[in-house]
DOZA-104965 format. One record per residue: x, y, z of N, C-alpha, C in turn; residue in three letters. Coordinates in Angstrom, 1 decimal, decimal comma. Example, Ala and Ser with C-alpha at 12.3 -4.5 7.8 and 13.67 -1.06 7.14 Angstrom:
BEGIN
{{13,2; -5,7; 7,8}; {12,3; -4,5; 7,8}; {13,2; -3,3; 7,8}; "ALA"}
{{12,8; -2,2; 7,1}; {13,7; -1,1; 7,1}; {12,9; 0,0; 7,9}; "SER"}
***
This chain:
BEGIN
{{69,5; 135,7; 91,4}; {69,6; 136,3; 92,8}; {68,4; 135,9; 93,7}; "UNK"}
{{66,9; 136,3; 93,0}; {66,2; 135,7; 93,4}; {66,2; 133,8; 94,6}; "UNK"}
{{66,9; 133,1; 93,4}; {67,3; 131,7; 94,0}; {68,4; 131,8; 95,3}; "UNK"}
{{69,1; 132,7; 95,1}; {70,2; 133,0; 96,9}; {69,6; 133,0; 98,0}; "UNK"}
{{68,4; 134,3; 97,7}; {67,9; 134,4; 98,8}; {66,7; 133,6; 99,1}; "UNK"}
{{66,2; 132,9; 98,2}; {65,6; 131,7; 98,8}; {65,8; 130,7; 99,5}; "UNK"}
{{67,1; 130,4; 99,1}; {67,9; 129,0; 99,7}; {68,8; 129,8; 101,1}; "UNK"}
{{68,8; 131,2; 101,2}; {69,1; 131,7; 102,2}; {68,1; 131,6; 103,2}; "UNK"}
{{67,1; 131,6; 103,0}; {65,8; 131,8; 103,8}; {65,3; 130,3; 104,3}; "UNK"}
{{65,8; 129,4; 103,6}; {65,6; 127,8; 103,8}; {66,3; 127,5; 104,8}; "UNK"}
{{68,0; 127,8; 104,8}; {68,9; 127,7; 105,9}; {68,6; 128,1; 106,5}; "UNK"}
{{67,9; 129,2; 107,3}; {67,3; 129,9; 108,6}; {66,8; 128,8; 109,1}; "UNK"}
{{65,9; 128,1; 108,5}; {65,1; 127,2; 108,9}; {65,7; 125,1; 109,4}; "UNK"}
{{66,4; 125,2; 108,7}; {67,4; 124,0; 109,1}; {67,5; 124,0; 110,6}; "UNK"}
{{67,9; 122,1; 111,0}; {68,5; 122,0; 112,0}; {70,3; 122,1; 111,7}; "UNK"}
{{71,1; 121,8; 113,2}; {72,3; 121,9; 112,9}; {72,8; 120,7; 112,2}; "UNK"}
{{72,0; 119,7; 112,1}; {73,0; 118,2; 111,9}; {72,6; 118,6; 110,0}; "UNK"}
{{71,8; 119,4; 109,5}; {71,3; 119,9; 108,2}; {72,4; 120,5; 107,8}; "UNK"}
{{72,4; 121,8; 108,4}; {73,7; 122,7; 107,8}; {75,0; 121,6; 107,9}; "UNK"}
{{75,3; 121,2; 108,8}; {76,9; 120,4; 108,3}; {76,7; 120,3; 107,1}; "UNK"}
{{75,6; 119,0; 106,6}; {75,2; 118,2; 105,8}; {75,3; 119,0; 104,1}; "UNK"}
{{74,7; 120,6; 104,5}; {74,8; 121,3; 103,3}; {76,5; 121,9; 103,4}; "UNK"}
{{77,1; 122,0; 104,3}; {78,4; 122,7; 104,4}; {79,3; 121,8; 103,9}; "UNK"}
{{79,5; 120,6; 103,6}; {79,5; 119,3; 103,3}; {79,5; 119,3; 101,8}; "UNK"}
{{78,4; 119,4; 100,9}; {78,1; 119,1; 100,0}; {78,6; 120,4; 99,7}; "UNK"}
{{78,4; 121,8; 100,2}; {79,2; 123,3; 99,9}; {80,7; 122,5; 98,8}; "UNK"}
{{81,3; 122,4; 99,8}; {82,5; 121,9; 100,0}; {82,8; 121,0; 98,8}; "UNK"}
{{82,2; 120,1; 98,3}; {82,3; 119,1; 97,5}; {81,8; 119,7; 96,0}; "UNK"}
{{81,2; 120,4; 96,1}; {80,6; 121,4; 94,7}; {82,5; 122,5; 94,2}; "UNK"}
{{82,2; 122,7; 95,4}; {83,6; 123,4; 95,2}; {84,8; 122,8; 94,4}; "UNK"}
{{85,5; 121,9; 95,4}; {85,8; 120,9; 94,7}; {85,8; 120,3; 93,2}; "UNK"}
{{84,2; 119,9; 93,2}; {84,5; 119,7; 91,4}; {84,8; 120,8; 91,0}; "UNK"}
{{84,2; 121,6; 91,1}; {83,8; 123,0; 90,2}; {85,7; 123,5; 89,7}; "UNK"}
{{86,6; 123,4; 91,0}; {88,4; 123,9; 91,0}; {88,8; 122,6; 90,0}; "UNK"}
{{88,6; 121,3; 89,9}; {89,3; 120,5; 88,8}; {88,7; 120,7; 87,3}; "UNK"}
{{87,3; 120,9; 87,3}; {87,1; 121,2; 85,6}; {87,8; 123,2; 85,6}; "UNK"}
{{87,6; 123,3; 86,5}; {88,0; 125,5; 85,6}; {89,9; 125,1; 85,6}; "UNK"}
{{89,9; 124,5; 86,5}; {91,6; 123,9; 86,4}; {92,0; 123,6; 85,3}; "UNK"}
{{91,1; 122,3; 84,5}; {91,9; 122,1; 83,5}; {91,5; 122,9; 82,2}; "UNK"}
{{90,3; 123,5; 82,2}; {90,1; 124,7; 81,0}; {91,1; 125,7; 81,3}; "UNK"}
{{91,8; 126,0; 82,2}; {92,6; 126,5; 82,5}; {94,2; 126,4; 81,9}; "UNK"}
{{94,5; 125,3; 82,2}; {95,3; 125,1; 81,8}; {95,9; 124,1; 80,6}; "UNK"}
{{95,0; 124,7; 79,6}; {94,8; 123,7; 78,3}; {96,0; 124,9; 77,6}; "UNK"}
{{97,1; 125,7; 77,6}; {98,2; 126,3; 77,1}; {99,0; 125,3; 77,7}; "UNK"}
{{99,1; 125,7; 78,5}; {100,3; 124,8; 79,2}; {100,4; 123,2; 79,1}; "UNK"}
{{99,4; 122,6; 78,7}; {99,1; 121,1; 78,5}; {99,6; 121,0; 77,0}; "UNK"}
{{99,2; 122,0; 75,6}; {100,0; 121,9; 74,7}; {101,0; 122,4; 74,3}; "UNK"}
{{101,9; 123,2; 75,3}; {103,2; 123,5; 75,5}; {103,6; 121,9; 75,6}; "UNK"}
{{103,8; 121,0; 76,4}; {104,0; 120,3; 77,4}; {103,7; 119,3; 76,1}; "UNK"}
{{102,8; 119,1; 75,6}; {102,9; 118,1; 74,2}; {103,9; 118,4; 73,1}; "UNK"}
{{104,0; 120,0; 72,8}; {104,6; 120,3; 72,1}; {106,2; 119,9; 71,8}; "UNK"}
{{106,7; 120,1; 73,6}; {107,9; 119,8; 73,8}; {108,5; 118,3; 74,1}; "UNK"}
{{107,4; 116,9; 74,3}; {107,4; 116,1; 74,1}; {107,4; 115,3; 72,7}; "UNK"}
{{106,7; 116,0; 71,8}; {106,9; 116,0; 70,6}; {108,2; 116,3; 69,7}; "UNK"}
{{108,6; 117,3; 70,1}; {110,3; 117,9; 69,7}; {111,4; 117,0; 70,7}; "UNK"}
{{111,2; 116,6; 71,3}; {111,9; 115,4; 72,2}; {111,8; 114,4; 71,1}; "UNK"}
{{111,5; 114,0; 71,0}; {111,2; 112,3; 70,2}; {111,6; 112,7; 68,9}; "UNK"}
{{111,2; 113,7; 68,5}; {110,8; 114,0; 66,8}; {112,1; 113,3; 66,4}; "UNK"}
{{112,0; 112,3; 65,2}; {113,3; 112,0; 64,4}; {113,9; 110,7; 65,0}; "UNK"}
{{113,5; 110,1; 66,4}; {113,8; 108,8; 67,1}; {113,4; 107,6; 66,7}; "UNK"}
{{114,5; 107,1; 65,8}; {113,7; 105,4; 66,0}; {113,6; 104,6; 67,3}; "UNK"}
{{112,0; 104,5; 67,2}; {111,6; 103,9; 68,6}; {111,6; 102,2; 68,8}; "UNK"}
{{111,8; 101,7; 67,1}; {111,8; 100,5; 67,5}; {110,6; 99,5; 67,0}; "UNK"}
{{110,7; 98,4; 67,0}; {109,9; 97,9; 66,8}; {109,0; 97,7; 67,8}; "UNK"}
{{107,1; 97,4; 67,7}; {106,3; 97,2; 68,7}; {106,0; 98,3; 69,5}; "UNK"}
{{106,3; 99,6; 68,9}; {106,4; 100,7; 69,0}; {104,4; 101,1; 69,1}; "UNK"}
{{104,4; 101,7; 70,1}; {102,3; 101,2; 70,0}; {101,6; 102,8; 69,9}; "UNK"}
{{100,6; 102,9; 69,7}; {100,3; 104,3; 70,2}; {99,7; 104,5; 71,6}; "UNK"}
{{99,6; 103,5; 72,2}; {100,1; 103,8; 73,5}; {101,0; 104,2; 74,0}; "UNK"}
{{102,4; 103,7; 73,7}; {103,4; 104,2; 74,2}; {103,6; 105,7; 73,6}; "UNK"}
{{103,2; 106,2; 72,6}; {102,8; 107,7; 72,0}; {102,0; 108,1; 72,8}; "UNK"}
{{101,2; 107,7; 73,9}; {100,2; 108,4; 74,5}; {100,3; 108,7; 75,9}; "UNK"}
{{101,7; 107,5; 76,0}; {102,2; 107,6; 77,5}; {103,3; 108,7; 77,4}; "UNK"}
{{103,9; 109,1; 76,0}; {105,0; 109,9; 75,9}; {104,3; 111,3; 76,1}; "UNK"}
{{103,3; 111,5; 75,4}; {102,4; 113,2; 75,3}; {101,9; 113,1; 76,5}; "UNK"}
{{101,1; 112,5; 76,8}; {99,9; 112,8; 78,0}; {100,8; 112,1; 79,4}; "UNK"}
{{101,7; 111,6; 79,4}; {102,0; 110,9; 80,9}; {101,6; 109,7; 80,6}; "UNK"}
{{102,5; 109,0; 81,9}; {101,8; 107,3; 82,1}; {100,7; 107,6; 83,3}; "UNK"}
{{99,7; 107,5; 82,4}; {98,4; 107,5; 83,6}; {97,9; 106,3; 84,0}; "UNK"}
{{98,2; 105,2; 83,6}; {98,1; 103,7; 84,3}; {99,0; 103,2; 85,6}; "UNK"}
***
């Protein structure tokens, strides 16, 4: 708490082209901070979503040249 109101007390003291600058980087902290709780978040639903990709295929001859890539593009998406 202590550290709030210090960096509160710093802001007082700023110009304006400063605060954008921190409103800015506000903004961008944010940001990361929403994609990493995002995907701790949604790590049920990510192995639901394998799970049923898995029971999809389960039992398919894929063939020859068959890679674990292409297993990787089947669970996780084509992320390339």
């Amino acid at each position: 708490m202590a550290t709030k109101l210090m960096i509160l007390r710093e802001l007082n003291n700023l110009p304006d082209e400063a605060l954008r600058e921190v409103v800015k980087f506000i903004s961008y902290l944010k940001k990361c901070q929403k994609k990493t709780s995002a995907s701790k978040r949604n790590g049920k639903a990510l192995a639901g979503k394998q799970a049923t990709a898995i029971k999809k295929w389960a039992g398919c001859n894929l063939g020859s040249g068959y890679t674990g890539r292409d297993h990787d593009a089947i669970l996780y998406g084509d992320k390339g």
